[in-house]
C-alpha positions as CSV (number, residue, x, y, z in Angstrom):
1,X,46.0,146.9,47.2
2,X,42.1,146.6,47.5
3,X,39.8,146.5,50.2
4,X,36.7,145.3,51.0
5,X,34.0,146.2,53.6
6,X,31.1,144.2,54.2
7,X,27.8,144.9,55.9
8,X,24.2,143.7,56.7
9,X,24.0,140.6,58.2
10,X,22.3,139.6,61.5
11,X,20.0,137.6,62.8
12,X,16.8,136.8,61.3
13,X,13.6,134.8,61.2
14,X,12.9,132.5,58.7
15,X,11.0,134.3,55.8
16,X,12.6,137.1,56.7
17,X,15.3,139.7,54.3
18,X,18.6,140.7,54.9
19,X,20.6,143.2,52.2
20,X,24.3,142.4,52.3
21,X,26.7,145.1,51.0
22,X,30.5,145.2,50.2
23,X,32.4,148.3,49.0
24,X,35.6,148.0,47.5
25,X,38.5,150.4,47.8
26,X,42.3,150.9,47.1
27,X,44.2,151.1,43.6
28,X,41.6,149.8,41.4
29,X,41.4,150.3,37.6
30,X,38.2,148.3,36.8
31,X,36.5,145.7,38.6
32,X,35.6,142.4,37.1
33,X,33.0,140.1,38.1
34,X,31.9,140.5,41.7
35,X,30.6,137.9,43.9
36,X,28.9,136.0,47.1
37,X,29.8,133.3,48.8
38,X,29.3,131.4,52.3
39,X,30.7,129.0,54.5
40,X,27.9,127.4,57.1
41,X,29.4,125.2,59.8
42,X,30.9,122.0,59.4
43,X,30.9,122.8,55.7
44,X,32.7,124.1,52.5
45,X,32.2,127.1,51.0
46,X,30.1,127.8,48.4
47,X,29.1,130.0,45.9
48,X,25.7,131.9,46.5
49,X,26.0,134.4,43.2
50,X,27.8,136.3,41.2
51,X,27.2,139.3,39.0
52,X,29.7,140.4,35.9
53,X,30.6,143.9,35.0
54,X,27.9,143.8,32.7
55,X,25.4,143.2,35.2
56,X,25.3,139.0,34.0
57,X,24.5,137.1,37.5
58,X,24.7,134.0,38.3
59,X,22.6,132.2,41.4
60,X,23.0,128.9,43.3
61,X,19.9,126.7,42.8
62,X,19.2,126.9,46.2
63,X,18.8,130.7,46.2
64,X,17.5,131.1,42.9
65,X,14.3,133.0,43.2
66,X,15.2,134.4,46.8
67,X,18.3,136.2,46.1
68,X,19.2,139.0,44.1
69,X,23.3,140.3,43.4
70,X,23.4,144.1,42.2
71,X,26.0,146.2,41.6
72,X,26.8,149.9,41.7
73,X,29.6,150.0,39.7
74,X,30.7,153.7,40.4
75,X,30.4,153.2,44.2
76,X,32.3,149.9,43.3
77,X,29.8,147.9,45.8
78,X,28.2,144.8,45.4
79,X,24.9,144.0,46.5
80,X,22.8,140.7,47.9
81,X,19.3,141.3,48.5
82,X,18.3,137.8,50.4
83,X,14.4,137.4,50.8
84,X,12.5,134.6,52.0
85,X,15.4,133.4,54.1
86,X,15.9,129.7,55.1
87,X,17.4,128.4,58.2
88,X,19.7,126.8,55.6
89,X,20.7,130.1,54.6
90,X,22.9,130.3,58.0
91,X,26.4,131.0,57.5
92,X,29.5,133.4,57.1
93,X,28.9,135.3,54.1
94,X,31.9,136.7,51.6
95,X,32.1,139.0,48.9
96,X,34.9,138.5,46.0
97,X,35.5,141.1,44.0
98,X,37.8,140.4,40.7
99,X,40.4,142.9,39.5
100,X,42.3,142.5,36.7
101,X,44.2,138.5,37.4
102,X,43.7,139.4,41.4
103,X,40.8,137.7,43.4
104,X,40.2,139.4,46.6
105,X,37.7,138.6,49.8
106,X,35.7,140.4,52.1
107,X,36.0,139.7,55.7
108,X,32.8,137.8,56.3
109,X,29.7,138.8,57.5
110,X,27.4,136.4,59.6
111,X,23.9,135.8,58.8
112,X,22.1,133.7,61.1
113,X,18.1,132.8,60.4
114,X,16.0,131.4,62.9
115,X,13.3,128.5,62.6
């Protein structure tokens, strides 16, 4: 089984940065593509980036320039560094983390950004 941990969000003024983190745990072999997503309210979720083993990433439109996925991959932890933050950036924020055919989520952490 793997785990997930999530930290860093809060509450935030526009223009602001917030560094998300999630460290995965458990019986893991190697770890595939790893991910951010996020759920505002009222709304689907959606994905914010993602970042492949290789260090490939993948952004949104609407964060692209703003946000920034890293990964550590020997401290198997995913990174988001969120600058310039929106109050359209509010919202429960998830990591996925890929291993092997298994897709597993983080808890959700809540980033809130004030106008």
């Amino acid at each position: 089984q793997v785990q997930l941990v999530e930290s860093g969000g809060g509450l935030v003024q526009a223009g602001g940065s917030l560094r998300l983190s999630c460290a995965a745990s458990g019986r893991i072999f190697a770890i595939g593509t790893m991910g951010w997503y996020r759920q505002a309210p009222g709304k689907q979720r959606e994905l914010v980036a993602t970042i492949t083993s290789g260090g490939s990433t993948n952004y949104a439109d609407s964060v692209k320039g703003r946000f920034t996925a890293s990964r550590d991959n020997a401290e198997r932890t995913v990174y988001l560094q969120m600058n310039s933050l929106k109050p359209d950036d509010t919202g429960v924020y998830y990591c996925n983390v890929n291993v092997w055919t298994n897709s597993y989520w983080g808890q959700g952490t809540q980033v809130t950004v004030s106008s």
